[in-house]
N, C-alpha and C positions, 0 to 999 in steps of 0.2 A: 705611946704617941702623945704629944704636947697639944694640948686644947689649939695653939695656932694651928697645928700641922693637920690636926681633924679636919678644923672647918676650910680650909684650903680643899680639902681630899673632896669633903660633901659639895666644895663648891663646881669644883673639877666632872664628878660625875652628873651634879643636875646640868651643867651646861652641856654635856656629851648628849643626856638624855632631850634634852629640848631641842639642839640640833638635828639630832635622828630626826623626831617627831615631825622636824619641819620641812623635811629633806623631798625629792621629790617621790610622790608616792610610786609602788610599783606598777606596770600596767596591769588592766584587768587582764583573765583569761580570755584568749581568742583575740584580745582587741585587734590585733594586726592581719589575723587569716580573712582575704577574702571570702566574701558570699560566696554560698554555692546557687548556682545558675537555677533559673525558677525553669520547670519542667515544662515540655514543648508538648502542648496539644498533640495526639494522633493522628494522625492523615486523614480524613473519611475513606471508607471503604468505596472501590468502584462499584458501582451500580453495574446489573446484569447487564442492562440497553448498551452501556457504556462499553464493557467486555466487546459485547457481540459489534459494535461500530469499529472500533481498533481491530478486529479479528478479519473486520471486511473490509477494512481500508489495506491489513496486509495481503488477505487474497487478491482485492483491486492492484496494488503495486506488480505484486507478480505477476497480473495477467496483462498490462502496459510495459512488465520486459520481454514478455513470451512472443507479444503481438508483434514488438519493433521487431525481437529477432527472428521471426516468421516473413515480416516486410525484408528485412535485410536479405534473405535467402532468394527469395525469391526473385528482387530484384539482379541477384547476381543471377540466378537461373535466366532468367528473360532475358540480360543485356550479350549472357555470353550465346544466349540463341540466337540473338538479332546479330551477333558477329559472324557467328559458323554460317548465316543466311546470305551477310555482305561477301565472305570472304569465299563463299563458296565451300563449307570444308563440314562434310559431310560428319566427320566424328565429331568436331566440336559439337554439330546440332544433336548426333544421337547421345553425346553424354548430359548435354542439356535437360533432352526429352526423358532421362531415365532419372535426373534427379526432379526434374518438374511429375514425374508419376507418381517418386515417393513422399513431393511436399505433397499433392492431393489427395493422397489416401490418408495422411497425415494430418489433414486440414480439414475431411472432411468428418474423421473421425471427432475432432476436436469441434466441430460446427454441430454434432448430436449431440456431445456431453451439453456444450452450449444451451442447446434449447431446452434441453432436460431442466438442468439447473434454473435457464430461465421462467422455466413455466413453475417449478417448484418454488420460485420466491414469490408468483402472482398468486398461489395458493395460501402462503406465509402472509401476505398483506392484505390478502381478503379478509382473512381469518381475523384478522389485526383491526381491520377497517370496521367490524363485526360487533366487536367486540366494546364499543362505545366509548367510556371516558367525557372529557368537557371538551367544549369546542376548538379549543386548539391543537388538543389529541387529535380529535376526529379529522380535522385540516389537515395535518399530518399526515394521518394513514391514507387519508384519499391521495394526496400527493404521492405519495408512497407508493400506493397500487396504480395509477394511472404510469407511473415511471416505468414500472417494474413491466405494464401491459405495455408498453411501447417498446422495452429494450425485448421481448418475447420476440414481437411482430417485427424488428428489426431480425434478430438471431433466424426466425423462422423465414425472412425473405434472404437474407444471406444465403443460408443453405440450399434453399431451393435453384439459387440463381450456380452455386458454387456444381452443383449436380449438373446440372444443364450445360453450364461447359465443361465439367469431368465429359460427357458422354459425347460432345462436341469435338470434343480431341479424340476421344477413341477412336472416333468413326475414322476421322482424316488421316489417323496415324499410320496406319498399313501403307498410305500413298506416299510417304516418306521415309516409310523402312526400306522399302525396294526403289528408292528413286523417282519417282513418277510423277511426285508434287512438281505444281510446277508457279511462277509467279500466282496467278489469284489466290492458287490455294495456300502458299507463304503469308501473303497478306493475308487472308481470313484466321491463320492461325495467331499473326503477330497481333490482330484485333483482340482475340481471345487470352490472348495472354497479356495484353494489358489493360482487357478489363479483370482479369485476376489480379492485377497488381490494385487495380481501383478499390478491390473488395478488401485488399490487405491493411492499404493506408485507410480506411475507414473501420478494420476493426481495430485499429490503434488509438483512432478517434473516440471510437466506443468506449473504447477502456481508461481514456482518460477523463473522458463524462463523469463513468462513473463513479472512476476514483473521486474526482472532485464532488461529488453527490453526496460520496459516502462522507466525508470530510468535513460538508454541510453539515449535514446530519448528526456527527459528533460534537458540531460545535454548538446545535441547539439542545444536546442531547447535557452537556456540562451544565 
């Protein structure tokens, strides 16, 4: 090779070499993959109080369906009596009387669980009211237990009243199975049957008290 053709060739390669050099660099590793997402705190754990307010807002729910569909019954019971009464029609009134016998055994059974339960939650808020904490606990639990003693003393006048006209209809019933009632004793009966319809629409009342009570209670309970 000819001393021109050399330094031609070295000039060749250093220019190739400083072009590289200058060129644009590669990127780093990763430089393009997004972040991975910064990790999300855990939920806090419910608290017990918490448990137990959501577990008695769903018993409240279901005893505000139980109640409407106990009022619903009933009122058909009572309206299709007061027709078989208009229209004169004897079976219509006795298939009345034979389903209004099974909503009061039914009602009255559910009127003892009632108080049971009720008096079992004045014990639970004694015990509660007892048991001290700082003054705004203690505010609490008395409210709590004065509730709880007032929905008892409601449950225990309910049934009491619900018994008195169970035994009310008994008596008059025979006068009706063989035909014999006659206007007063219609009327006294259609009295008593709609103050069972009174005590229906008030336990519906009840049960939405409490649901909203209970709902209270979880919301101070968060």
């Amino acid at each position: 090779m000819s001393p021109k053709t050399n330094l031609s060739f070295l000039l060749s390669a250093g220019f190739l070499l400083t072009a590289t050099a200058c060129g644009p660099k590669a990127p780093p590793p990763h430089a393009h993959q997004p972040a991975a997402p910064a990790a999300q705190p855990a939920p806090a754990p419910q608290s017990a109080e918490i448990k137990e307010d959501r577990a008695e807002i769903a018993d409240d729910q279901r005893e505000v369906r139980d109640s409407k569909v106990d009022l619903r019954q009933l009122n058909n019971i009572v309206e299709n009596w007061h027709r078989g009464w208009k229209n004169k029609n004897r079976e219509v009134k006795a298939n009345a009387d034979k389903r209004l016998k099974r909503w009061i055994a039914e009602e009255l059974r559910e009127s003892n669980q009632e108080v049971q339960e009720s008096s079992a939650e004045v014990q639970d808020s004694r015990t509660e009211a007892r048991s001290g904490g700082n003054q705004a606990e203690r505010q609490d639990d008395a409210r709590d237990l004065a509730d709880d003693r007032r929905d008892l003393a409601d449950a225990r006048r309910d049934r009491a009243r619900l018994k008195q006209i169970a035994r009310e209809l008994r008596k008059i019933q025979p006068r009706f199975d063989n035909g014999e009632a006659r206007k007063p004793l219609h009327e006294k009966k259609s009295g008593l049957l709609r103050e069972l319809q009174k005590i229906a629409r008030g336990e519906v009342s009840d049960s939405q008290r409490e649901l909203e009570e209970d709902k209270r209670e979880l919301r101070e309970d968060r």
